[in-house]
Residue, then its C-alpha position, 0 to 999 in steps of 0.5 A: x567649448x575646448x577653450x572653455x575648458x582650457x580657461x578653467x583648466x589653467x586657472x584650476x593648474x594656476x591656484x595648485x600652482x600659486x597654493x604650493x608655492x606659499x605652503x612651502x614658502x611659508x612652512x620653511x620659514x615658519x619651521x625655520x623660527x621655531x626650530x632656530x627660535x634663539x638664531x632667529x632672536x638674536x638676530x632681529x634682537x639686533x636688527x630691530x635694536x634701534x627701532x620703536x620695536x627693540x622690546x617688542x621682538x620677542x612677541x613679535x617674532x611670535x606672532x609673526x611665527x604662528x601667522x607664517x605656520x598658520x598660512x604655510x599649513x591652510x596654504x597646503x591643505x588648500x593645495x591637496x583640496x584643490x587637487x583631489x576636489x577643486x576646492x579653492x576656498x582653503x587655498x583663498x583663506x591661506x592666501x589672506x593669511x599670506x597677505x597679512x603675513x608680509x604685511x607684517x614682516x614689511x612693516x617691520x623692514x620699514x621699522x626697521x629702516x631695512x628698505x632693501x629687505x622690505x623690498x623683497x617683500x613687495x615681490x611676495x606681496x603681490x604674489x599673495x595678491x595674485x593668489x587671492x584674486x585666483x583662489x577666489x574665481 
């Protein structure tokens, strides 16, 4: 019996933990593209110049934009649902977002023929990933 409850105690301090930890990463960054929405253009503008998606970058930066926020803020409220009444699902639905998230910032690195920088994604990815197979226990 005590390491049943064990069990199900680390998994429940597991998905507060791996909820968090995407609410903050992904609300930083999302905040960071709209508050420095012009730092962040140029920027990319630049990085994607001699990419398929140089004329893209604006709606790009956009949607990928609304998927971090998107992911950062349902990642959150899933964290405070998981703590006050052990509800995961919220979680789960932000850990999706996550995934896609990066799937897109990753495909843009490769784009982007900036291999190192997709390579710090995969860490990211397979957190998502983790986060995912947790939040759906």
């Amino acid at each position: 019996m005590l390491c049943l409850h064990l069990v199900e105690d680390t998994t429940w301090l597991l998905q507060i933990l791996v909820s968090a930890f995407l609410a903050i990463l992904f609300l930083q960054s999302g905040i960071d593209k709209v508050v420095d929405r012009r730092g962040n253009l140029e920027f990319l503008q630049g990085h994607f110049a001699k990419s398929p998606l140089s004329g893209m970058v604006p709606l790009l930066v956009t949607l990928i934009t609304i998927l971090e926020l998107s992911a950062g803020v349902i990642s959150a409220i899933g964290c405070v649902l998981i703590l006050v009444i052990h509800e995961p699902t919220v979680a789960f639905c932000g850990a999706v977002i996550s995934a896609f998230s990066i799937l897109g910032l990753f495909f843009g690195q490769r784009m982007a023929k900036d291999y190192a920088g997709a390579a710090v994604l995969v860490s990211y990815f397979l957190l998502s990933l983790v986060a995912i197979y947790l939040l759906a226990r």
